[in-house]
N, C-alpha and C positions, 0 to 999 in steps of 0.2 A: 028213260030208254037209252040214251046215250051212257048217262052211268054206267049200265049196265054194257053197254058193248066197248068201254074204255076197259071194265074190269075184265073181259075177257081174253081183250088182246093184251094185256099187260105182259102177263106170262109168257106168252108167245115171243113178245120182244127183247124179254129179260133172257129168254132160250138162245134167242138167238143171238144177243149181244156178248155172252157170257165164253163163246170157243173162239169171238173174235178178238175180245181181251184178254183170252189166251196166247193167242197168235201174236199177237202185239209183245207182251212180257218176254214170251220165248223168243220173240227174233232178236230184242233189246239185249237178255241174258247173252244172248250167242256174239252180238257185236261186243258186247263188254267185255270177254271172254279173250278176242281177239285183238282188238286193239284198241285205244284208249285215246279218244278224240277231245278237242279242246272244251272246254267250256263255251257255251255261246256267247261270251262278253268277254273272251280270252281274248286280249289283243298286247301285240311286243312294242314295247316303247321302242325310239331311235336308239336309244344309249345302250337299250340289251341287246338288239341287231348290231350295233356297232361291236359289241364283246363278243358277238357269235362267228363263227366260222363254219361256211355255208360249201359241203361238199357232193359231190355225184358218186353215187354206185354203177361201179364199173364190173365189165367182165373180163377179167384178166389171166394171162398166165397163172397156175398157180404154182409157188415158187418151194422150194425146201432149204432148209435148213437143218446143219449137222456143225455139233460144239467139238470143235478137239483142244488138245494142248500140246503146249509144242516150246522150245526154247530158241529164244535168236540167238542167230549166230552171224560171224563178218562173211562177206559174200566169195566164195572160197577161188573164184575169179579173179578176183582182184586182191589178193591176200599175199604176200612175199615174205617168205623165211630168209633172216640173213646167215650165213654163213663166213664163218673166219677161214679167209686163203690160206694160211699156214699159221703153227702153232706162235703163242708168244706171250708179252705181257701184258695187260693192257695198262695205258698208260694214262689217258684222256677219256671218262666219258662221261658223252654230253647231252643224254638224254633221261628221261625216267619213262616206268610205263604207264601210259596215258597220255604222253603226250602227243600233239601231232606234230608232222615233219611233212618237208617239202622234195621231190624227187631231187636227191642231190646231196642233200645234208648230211652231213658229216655225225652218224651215232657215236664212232668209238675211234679212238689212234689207237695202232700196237706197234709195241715193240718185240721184232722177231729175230730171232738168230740166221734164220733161214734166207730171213730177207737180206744180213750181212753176207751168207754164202754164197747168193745171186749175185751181188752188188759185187765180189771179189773176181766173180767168174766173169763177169760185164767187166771185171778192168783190166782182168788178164785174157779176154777173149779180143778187147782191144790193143791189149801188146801184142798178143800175137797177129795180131792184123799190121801192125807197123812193121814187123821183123819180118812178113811175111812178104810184105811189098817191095822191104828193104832189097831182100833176097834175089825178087823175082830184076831189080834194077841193076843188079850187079850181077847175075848170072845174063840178062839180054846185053848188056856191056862187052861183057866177056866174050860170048856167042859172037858177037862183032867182029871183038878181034883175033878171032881163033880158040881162045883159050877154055871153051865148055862149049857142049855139043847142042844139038836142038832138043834132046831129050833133055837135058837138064833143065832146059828152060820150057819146057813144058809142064813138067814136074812142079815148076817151083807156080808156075801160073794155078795149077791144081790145089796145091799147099795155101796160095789165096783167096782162091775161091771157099774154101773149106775155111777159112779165119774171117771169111764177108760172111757166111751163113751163121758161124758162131755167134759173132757179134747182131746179128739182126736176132736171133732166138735171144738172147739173152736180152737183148732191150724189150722186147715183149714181152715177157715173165716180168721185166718191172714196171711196164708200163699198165700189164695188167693187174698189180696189185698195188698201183698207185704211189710208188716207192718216194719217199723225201732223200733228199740229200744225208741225212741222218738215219738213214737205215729203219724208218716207222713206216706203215701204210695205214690209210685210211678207211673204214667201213663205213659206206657213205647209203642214204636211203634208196630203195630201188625206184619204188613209185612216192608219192604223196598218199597221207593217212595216217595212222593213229599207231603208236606203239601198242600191240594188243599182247606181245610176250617177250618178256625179259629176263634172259636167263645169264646173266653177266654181272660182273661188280667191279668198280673201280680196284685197280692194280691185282685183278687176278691172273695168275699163270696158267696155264691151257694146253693142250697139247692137239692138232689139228685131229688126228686120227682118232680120237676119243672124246671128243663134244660135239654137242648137236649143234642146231641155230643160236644164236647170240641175242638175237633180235625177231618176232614177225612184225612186219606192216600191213596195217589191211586199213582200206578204204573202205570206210563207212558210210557215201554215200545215199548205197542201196545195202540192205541186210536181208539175209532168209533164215526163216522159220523153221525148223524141222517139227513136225507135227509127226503124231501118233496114229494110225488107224486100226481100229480092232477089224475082226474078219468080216462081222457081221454088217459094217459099212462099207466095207469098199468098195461096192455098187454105188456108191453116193459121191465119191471123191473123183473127179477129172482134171484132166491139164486143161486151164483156161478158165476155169469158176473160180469167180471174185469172194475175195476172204475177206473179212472182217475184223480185225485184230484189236485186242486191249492187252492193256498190262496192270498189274500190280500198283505199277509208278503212279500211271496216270490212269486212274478207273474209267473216267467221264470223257476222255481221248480216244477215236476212234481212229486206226488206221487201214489205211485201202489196201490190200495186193491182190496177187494170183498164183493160183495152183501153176507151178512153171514145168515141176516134174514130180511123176510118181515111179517111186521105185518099188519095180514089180516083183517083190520077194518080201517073205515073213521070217523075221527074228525068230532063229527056233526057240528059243526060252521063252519071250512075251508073246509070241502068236500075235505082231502086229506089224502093221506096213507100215514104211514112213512116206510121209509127201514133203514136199517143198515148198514154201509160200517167201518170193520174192518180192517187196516191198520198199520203198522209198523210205527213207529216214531222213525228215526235211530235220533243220537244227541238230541232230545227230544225239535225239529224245531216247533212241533204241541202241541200250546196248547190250554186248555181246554176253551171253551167259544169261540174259532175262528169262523169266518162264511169261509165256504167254497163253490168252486164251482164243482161240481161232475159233469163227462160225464160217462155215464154209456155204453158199447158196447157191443155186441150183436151181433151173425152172423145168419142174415136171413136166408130160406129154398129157398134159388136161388145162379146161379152164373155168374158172366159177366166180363168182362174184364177188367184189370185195369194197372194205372199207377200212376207213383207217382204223385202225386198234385202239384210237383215242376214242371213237365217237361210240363206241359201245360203254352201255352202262348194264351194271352186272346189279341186280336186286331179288330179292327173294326167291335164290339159285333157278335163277331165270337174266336172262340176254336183251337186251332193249336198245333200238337205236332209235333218236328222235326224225320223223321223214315229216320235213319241210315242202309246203307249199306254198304259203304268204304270209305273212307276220300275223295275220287270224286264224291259221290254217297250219295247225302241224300235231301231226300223230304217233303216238307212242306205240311204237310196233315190235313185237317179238319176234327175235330171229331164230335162228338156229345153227350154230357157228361150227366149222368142220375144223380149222386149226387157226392158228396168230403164228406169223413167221415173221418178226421183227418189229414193224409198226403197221403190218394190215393184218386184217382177219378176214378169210373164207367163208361166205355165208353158204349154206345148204338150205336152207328155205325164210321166206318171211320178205324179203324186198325183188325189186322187177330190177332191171340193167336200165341205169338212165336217173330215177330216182334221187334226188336229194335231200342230204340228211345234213343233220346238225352236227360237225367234227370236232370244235369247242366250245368248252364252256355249256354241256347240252346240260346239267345237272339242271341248270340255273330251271329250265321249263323243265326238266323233267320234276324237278319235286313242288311246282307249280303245279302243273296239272294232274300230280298222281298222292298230291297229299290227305 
């Protein structure tokens, strides 16, 4: 009898086991699907915690990014073109280009004709200062004792006054071109900085009305960029967003500036704006004529979640960040990444704000738990 009502219920319990060990398969499938949890005897030694680097998802700004190019140039502030006061030979020069100079220094002696025909006027604007005095003592003399009127000796005070002006313009013309005893003046540096243009050669002849600058100096302390903007970004570029700057020289060398000013006109041939990225040049690494490559950043009017760019692991064209909870407890989770702007990335779905993920070294458990 019992036989018999075992075999009966059999079926009945096989019926009804069999959509509950469906349910079971299908929820497993569906967590497997989603994220990928530890093994149950998964546990991190000290020494791979020690290698790990353990970070928070955050909701932050989200930032942009835009590459331009652009070439340095010396800071045009501080930049002085020399100029020769009057024509001549050059007799002395003591510099090359490249070199630096101290406000004051002496680039070049000339020798000028011009300066001899100051230097003649300065001797005979001084004789005539002597005769002119001589004049005005022997005419108040005379006035004394009769023998010349008051106008004469007015006259002759006139006649020195006009040989005290001569003489006073004449010393200034050579005080202002620095005149020696020998008839050479000196072109001496205006500021401190760097010879960046040399258009001069030992013992050339010159003529003042037909040559440019001889010399520029420009201070290199600080340098700017001139960068490029095509039409379709200029919505992106402002005065005040921090640049980022590399070079050629130095690939792995990052330098800091800022947008200082945009110039609000397009080059009618390239259809492009230019901007200005001013920037420090510590050791004097940056120079003039370099091509440079600018990222320009910006933080959009949005925010979303982010994590470093390192801690994503990129596998079978699918996104994975490892989310840590205790060294038994960490899960392989897919994200969904909206952009990378530098060293973070945008998540759009797959982690919560707050969340901590594994930022190095995650490979190590990632191909632990996903082998």
């Amino acid at each position: 009898m019992n036989s018999k009502i075992l075999s009966s219920q059999a079926p009945k319990t096989l019926f009804l086991a069999f959509p509950l060990a469906l349910g079971l398969v299908g929820c497993a499938q569906k967590d497997a699907t989603s994220t990928q949890k530890a093994d149950p005897g998964f546990t991190m030694s000290n020494q791979m915690m020690r290698e790990l680097k353990i970070d928070t998802v955050r909701n932050e700004p989200v930032r942009d990014e835009l590459t331009l190019s652009g070439q340095i140039a010396s800071d045009g502030d501080r930049t002085v073109k020399v100029f020769p006061l009057v024509g001549g030979v050059v007799e002395q020069l003591s510099v090359e280009l490249g070199d630096h100079v101290t406000k004051g220094q002496v680039l070049a002696v000339i020798r000028s004709g011009e300066i001899a025909d100051l230097q003649n006027q300065n001797s005979s604007a001084g004789t005539d200062l002597d005769i002119a005095n001589k004049n005005l003592q022997v005419l108040e003399d005379q006035y004394k004792a009769g023998l010349a009127s008051e106008r004469d000796v007015t006259l002759a005070r006139k006649e020195l006054q006009k040989a005290h002006g001569n003489v006073g313009k004449s010393r200034k013309q050579l005080s202002v071109y620095g005149v020696s005893a020998d008839g050479t003046y000196e072109l001496r540096a205006p500021i401190s900085g760097f010879i960046t243009e040399k258009n001069v050669t030992d013992h050339m002849q010159f003529n003042a009305d037909n040559v440019g600058n001889l010399f520029t100096v420009s201070n290199l302390d600080d340098v700017w960029i001139m960068a490029s903007v095509f039409e379709s970004d200029i919505s992106k570029v402002k005065e005040g967003y921090v640049a980022d700057v590399t070079t050629l020289a130095y690939p792995d060398k990052h330098f800091k500036g800022r947008i200082d000013k945009v110039f609000n006109v397009l080059d009618p041939e390239s259809k492009v704006m230019k901007v200005r990225v001013r920037l420090e040049n510590p050791d004097y690494l940056l120079k003039p004529e370099m091509y440079a490559q600018i990222n320009v950043e910006n933080t959009e009017n949005q925010r979303m979640l982010s994590v470093p760019a390192n801690s994503v692991v990129f596998d079978k064209d699918r996104n994975f960040v490892m989310v840590f909870k205790d060294k038994s407890h960490v899960e392989t989770r897919e994200v969904k990444l909206a952009k990378t702007v530098g060293n973070v990335s945008y998540v759009q779905a797959g982690l919560k704000d707050g969340e901590r993920i594994i930022a190095q070294n995650q490979l190590l458990v990632y191909d632990e738990l996903n082998d």
